[in-house]
Structure formats: C-alpha cells, structure tokens
PDB file with one MODEL, atoms N, CA, C and O in Angstrom:
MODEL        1
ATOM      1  N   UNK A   1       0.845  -1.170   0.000  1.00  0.00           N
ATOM      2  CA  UNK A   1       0.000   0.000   0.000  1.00  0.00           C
ATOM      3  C   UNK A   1       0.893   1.237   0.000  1.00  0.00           C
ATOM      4  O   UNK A   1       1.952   1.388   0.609  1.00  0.00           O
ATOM      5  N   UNK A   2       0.395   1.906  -0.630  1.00  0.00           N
ATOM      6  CA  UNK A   2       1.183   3.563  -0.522  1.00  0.00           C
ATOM      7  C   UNK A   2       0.118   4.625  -0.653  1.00  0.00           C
ATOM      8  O   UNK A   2      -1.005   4.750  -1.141  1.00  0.00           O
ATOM      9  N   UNK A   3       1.072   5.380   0.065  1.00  0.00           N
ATOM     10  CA  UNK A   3       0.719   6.798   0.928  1.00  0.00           C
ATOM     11  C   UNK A   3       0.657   8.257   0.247  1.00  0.00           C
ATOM     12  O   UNK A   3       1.619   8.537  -0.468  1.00  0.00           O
ATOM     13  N   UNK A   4      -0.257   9.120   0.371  1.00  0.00           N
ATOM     14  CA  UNK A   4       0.534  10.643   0.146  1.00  0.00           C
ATOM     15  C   UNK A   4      -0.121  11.282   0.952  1.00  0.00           C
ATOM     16  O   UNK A   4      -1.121  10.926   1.576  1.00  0.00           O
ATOM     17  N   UNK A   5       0.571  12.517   0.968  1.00  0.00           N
ATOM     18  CA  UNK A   5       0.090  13.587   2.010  1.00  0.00           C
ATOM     19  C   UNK A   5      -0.632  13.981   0.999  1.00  0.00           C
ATOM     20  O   UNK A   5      -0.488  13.745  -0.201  1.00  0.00           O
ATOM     21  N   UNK A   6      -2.023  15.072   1.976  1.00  0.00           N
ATOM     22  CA  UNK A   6      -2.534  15.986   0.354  1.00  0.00           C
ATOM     23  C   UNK A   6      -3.421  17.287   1.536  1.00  0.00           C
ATOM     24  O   UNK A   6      -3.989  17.332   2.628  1.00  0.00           O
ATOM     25  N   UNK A   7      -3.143  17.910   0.728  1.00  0.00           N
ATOM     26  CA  UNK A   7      -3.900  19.011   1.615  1.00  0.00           C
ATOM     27  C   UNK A   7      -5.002  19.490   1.920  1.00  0.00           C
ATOM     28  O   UNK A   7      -5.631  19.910   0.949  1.00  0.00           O
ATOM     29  N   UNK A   8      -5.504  19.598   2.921  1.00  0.00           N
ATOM     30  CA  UNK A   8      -7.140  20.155   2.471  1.00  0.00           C
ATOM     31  C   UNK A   8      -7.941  20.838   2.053  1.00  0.00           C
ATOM     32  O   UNK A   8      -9.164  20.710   1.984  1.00  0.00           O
ATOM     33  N   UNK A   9      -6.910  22.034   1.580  1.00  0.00           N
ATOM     34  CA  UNK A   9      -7.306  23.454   0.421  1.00  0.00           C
ATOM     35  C   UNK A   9      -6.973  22.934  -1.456  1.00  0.00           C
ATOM     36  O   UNK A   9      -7.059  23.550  -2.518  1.00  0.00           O
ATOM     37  N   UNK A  10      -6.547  21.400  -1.058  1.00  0.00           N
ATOM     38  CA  UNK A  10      -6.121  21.125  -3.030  1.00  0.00           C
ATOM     39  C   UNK A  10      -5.207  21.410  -3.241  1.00  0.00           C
ATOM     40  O   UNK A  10      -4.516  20.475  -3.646  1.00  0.00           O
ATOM     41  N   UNK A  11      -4.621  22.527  -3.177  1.00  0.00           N
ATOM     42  CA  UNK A  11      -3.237  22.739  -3.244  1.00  0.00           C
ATOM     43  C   UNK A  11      -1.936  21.783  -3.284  1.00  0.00           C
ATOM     44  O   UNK A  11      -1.754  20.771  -2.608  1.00  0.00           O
ATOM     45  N   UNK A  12      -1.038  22.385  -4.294  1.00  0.00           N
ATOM     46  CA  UNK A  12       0.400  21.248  -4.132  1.00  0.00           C
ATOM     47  C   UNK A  12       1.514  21.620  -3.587  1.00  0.00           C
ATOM     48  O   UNK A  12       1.924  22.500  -4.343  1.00  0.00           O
ATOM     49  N   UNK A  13       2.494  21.455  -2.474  1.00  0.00           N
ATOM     50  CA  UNK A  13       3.605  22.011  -2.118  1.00  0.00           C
ATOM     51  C   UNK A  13       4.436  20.521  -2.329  1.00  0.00           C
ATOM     52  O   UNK A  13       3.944  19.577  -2.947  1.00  0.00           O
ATOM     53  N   UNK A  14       5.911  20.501  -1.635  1.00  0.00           N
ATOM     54  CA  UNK A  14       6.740  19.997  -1.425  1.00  0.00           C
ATOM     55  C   UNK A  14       6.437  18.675  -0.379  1.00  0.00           C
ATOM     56  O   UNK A  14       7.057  17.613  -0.392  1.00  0.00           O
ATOM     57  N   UNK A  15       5.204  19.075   0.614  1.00  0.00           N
ATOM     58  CA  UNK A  15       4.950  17.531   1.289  1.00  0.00           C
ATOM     59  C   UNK A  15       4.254  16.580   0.035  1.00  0.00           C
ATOM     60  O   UNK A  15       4.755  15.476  -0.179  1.00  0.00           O
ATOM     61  N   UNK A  16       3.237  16.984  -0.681  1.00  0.00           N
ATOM     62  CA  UNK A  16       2.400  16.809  -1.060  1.00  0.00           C
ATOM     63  C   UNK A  16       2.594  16.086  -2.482  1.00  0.00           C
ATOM     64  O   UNK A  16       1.833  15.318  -3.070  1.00  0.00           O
ATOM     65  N   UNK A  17       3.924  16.605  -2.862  1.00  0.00           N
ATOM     66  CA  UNK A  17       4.659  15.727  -3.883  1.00  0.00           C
ATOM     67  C   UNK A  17       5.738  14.583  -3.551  1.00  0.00           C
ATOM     68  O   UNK A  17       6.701  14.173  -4.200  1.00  0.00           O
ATOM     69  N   UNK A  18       5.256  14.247  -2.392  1.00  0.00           N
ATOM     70  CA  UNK A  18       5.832  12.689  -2.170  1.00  0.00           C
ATOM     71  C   UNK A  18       4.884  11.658  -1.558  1.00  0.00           C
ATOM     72  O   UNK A  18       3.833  11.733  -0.921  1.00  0.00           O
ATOM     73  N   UNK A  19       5.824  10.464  -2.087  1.00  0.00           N
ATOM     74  CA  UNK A  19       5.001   9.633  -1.748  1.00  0.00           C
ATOM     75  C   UNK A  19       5.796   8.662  -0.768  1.00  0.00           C
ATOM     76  O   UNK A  19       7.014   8.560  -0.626  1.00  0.00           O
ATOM     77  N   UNK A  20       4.580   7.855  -0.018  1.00  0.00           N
ATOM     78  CA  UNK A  20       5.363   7.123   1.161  1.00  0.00           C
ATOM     79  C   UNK A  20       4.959   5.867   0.806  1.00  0.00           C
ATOM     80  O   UNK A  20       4.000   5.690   0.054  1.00  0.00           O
ATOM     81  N   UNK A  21       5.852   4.637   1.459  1.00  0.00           N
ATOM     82  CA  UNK A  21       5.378   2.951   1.851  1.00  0.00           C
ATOM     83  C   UNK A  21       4.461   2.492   2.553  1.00  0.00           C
ATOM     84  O   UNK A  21       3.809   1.447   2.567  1.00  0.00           O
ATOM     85  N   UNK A  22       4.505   3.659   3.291  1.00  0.00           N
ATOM     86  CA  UNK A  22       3.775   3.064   4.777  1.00  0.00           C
ATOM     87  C   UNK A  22       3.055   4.523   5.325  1.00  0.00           C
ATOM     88  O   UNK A  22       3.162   5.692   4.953  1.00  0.00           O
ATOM     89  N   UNK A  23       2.455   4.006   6.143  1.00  0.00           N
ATOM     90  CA  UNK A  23       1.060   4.874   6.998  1.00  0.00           C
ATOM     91  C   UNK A  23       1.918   5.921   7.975  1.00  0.00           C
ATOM     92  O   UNK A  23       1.820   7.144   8.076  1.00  0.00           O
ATOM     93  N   UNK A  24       2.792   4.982   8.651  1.00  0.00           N
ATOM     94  CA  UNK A  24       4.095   5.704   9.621  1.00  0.00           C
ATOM     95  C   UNK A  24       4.639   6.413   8.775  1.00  0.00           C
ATOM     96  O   UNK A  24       4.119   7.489   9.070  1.00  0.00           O
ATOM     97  N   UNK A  25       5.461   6.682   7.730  1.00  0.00           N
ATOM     98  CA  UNK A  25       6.402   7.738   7.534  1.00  0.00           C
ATOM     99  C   UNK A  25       6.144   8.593   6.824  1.00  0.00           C
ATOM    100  O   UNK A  25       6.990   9.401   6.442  1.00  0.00           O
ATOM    101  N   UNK A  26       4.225   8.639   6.281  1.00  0.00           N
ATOM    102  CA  UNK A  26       4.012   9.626   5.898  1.00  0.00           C
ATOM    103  C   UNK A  26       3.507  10.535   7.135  1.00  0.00           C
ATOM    104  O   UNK A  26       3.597  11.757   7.256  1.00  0.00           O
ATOM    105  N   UNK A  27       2.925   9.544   8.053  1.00  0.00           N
ATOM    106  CA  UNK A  27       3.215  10.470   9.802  1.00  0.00           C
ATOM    107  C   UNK A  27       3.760  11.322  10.479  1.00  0.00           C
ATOM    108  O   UNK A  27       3.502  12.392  11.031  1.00  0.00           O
ATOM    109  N   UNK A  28       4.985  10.284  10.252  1.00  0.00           N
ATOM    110  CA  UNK A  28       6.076  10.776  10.681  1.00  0.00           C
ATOM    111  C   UNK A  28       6.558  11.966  10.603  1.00  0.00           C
ATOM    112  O   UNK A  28       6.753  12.712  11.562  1.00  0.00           O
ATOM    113  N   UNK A  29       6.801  12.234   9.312  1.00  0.00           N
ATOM    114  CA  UNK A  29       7.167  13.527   8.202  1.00  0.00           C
ATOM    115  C   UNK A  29       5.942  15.024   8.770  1.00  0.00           C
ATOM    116  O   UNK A  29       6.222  16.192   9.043  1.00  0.00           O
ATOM    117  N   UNK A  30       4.808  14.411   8.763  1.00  0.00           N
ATOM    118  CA  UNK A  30       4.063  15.524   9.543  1.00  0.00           C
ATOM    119  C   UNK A  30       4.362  16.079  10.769  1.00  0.00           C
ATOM    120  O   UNK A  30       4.226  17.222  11.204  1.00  0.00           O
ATOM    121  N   UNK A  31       4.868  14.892  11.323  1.00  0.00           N
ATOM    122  CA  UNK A  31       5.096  15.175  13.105  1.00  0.00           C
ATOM    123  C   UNK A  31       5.917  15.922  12.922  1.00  0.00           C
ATOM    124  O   UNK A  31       5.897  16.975  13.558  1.00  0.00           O
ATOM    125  N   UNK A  32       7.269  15.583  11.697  1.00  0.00           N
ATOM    126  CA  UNK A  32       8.588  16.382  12.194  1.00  0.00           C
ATOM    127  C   UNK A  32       7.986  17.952  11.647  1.00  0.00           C
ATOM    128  O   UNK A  32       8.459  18.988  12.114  1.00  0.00           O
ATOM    129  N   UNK A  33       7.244  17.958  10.939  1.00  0.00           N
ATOM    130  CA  UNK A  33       6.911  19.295  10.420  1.00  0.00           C
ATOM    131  C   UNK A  33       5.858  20.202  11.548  1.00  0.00           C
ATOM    132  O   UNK A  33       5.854  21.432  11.497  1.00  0.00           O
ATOM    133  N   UNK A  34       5.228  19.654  12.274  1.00  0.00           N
ATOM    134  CA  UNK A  34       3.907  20.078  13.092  1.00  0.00           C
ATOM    135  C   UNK A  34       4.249  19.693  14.850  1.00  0.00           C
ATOM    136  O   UNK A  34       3.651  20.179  15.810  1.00  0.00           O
ATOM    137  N   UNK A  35       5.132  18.907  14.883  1.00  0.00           N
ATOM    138  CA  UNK A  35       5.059  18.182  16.053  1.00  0.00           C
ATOM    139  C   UNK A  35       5.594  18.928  17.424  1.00  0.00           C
ATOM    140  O   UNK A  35       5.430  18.534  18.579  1.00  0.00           O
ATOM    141  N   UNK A  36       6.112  19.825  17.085  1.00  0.00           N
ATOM    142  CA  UNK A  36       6.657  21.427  17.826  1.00  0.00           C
ATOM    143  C   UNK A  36       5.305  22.121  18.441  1.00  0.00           C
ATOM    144  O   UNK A  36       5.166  22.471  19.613  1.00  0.00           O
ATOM    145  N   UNK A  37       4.478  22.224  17.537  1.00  0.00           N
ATOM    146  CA  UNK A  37       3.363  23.476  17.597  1.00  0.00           C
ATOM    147  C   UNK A  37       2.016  22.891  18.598  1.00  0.00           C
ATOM    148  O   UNK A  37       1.209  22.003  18.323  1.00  0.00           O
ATOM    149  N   UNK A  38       2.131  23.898  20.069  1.00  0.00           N
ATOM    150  CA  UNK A  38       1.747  23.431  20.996  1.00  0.00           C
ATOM    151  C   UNK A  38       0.141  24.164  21.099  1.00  0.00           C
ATOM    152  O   UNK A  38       0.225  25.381  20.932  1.00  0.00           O
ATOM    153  N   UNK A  39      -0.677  23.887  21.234  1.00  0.00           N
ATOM    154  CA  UNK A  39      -2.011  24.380  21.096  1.00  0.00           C
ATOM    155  C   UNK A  39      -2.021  25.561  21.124  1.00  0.00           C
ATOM    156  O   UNK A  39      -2.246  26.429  20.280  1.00  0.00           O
ATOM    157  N   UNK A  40      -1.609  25.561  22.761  1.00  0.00           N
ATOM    158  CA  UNK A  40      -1.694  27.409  23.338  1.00  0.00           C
ATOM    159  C   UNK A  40      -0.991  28.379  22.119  1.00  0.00           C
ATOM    160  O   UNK A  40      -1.698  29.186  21.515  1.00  0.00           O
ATOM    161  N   UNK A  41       0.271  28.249  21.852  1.00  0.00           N
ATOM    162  CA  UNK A  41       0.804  28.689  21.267  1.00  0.00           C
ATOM    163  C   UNK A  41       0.701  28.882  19.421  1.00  0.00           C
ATOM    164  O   UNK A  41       1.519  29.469  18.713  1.00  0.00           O
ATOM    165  N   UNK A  42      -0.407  28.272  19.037  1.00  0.00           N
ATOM    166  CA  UNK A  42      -0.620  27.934  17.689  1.00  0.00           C
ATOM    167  C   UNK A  42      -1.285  28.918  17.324  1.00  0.00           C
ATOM    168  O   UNK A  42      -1.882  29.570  18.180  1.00  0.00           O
ATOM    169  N   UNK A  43      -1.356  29.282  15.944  1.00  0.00           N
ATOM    170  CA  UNK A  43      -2.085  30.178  14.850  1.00  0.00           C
ATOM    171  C   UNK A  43      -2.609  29.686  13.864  1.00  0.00           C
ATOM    172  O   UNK A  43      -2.108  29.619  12.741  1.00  0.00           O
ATOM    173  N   UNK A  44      -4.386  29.037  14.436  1.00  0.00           N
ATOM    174  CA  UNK A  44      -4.188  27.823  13.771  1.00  0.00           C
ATOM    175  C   UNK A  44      -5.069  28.375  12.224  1.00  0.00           C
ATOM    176  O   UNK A  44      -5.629  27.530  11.525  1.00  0.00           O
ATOM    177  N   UNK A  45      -5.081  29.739  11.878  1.00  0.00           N
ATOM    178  CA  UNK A  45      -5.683  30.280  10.836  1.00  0.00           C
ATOM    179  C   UNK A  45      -4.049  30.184   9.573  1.00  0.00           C
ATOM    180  O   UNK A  45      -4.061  30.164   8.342  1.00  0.00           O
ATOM    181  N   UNK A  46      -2.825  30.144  10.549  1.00  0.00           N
ATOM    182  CA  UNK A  46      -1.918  30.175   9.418  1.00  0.00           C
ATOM    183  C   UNK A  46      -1.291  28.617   9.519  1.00  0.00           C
ATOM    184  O   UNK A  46      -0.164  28.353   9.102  1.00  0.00           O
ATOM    185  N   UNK A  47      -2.140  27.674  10.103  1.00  0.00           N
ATOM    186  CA  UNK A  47      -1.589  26.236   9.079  1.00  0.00           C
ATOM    187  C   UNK A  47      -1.915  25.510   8.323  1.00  0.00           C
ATOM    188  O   UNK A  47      -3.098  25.696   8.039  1.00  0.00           O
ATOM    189  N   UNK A  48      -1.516  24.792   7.847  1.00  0.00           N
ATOM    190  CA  UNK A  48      -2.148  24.219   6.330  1.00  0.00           C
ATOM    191  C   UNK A  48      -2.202  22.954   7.080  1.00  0.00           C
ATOM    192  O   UNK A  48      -1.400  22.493   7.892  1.00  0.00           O
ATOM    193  N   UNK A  49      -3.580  22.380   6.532  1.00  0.00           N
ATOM    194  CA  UNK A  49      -3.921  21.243   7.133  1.00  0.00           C
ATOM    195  C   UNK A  49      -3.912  20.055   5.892  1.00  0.00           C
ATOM    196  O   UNK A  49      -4.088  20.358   4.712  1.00  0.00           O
ATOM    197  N   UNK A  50      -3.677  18.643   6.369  1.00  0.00           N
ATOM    198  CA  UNK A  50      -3.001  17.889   5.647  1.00  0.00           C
ATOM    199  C   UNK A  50      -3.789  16.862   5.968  1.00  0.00           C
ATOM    200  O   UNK A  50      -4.327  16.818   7.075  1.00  0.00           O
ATOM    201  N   UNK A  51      -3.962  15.895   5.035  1.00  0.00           N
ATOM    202  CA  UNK A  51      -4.840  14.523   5.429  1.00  0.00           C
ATOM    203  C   UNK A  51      -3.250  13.570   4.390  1.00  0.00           C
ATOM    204  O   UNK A  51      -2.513  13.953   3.482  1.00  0.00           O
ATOM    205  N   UNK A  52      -3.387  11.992   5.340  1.00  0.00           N
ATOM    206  CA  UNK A  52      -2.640  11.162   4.637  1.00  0.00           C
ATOM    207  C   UNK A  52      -3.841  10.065   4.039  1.00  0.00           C
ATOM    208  O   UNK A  52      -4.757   9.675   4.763  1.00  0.00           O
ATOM    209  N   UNK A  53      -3.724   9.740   2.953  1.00  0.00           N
ATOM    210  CA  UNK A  53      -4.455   9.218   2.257  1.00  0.00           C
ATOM    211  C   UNK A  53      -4.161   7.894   1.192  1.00  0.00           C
ATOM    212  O   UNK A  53      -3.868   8.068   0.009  1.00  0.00           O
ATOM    213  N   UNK A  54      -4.243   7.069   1.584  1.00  0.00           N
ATOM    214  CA  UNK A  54      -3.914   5.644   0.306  1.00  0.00           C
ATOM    215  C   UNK A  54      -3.549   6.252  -1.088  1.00  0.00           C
ATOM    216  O   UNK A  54      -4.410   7.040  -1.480  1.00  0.00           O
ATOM    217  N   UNK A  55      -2.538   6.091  -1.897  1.00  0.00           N
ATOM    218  CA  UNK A  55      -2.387   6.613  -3.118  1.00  0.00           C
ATOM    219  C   UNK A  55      -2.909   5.060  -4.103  1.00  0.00           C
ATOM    220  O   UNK A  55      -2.139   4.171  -4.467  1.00  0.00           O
ATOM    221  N   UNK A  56      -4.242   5.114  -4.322  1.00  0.00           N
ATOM    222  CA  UNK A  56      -4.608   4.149  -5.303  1.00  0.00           C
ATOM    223  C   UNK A  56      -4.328   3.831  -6.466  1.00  0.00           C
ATOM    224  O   UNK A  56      -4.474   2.697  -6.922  1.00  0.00           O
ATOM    225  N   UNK A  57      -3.732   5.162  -7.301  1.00  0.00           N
ATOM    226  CA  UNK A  57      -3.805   5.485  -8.577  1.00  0.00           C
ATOM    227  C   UNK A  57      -2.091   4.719  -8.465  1.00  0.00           C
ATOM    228  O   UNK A  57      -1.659   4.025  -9.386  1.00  0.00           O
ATOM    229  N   UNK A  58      -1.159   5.047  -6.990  1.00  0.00           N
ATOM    230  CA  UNK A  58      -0.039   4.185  -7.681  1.00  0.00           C
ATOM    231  C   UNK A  58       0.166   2.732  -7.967  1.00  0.00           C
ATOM    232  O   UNK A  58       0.783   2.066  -8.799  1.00  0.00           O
ATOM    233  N   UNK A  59      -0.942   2.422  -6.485  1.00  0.00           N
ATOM    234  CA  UNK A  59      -1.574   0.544  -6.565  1.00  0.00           C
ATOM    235  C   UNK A  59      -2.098   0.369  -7.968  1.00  0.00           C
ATOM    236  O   UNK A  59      -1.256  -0.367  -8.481  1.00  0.00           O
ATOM    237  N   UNK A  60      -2.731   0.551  -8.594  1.00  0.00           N
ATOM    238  CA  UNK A  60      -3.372   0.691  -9.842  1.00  0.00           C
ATOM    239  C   UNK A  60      -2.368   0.405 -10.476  1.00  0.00           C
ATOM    240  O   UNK A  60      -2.387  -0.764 -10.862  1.00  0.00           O
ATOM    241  N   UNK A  61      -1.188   1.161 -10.851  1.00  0.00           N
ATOM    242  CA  UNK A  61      -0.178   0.896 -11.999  1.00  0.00           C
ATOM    243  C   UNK A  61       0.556  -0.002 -11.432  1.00  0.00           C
ATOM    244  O   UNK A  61       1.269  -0.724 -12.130  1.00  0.00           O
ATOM    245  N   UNK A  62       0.529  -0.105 -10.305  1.00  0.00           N
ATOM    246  CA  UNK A  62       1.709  -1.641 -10.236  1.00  0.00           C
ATOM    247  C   UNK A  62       0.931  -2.968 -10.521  1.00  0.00           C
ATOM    248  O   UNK A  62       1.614  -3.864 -11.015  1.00  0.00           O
ATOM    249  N   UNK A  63      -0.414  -3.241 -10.284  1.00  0.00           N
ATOM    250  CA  UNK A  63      -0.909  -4.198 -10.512  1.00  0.00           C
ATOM    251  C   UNK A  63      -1.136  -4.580 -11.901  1.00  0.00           C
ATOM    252  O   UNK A  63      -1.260  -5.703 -12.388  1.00  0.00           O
ATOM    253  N   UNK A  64      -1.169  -3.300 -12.501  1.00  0.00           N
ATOM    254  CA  UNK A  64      -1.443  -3.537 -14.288  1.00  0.00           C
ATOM    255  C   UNK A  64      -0.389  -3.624 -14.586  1.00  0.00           C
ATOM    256  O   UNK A  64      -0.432  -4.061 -15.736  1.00  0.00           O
ATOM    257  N   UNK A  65       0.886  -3.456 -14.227  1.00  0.00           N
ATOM    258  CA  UNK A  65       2.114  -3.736 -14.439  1.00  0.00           C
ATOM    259  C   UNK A  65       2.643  -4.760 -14.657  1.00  0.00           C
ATOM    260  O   UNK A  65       3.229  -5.210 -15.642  1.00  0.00           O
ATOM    261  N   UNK A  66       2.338  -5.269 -13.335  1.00  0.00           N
ATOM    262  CA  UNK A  66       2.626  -6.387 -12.774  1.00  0.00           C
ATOM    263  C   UNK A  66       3.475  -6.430 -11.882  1.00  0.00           C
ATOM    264  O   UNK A  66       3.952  -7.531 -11.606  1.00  0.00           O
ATOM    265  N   UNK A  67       3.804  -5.548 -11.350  1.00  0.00           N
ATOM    266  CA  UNK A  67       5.209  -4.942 -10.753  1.00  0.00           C
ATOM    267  C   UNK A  67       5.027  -5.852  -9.176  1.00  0.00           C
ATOM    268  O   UNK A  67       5.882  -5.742  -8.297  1.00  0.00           O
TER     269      UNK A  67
ENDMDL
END
C-alpha cells in the first residue's frame, strides 16, 4: 500500500509531492513538520492542514504492471 500527504485546500507544495510505503512515515514527516506546535501557542488560521491518504492510482499501476 502507498501513501501521500494531500492538503485540504487542493493545493500542491513539497509535502504533497511525495510519496510514502507506509502509513508511519508519511506520519512521521508531519510530526517532524507540526510536532513542535503546541495548542496554546498555535495560529491555527496560518496552518495548512493535511490529510494522509492511500495513493490508489499508484496501486493501480503496479498491478497492471505487474510490478
């Protein structure tokens, strides 16, 4: 199974153009990016919010592949 980050405004940056193996290190990668930012202290009108999501379309080509 594989992973991508994707954002919840549609938008494409630099998380959002990778892809992961696993459920954890597309996690992960958020944590190291977000994992600082403590409630009290947050602005949460200036963060971009992110969902990790199954990338089907790459399952798709490996199976027609055969890969």
């Amino acid at each position: 199974m594989n992973y991508k980050i994707r954002r919840i405004d549609g938008k494409e940056d630099d998380v959002t153009s990778q892809t992961f193996s696993n459920f954890a290190d597309a996690y992960d990668l958020l944590d190291k990016i977000y994992g600082d930012i403590c409630c009290s202290d947050a602005d949460y009108g200036d963060i971009i919010y992110y969902d990790i999501v199954e990338d089907k379309k790459i399952e798709k080509n490996i199976h027609e592949k055969g890969i």
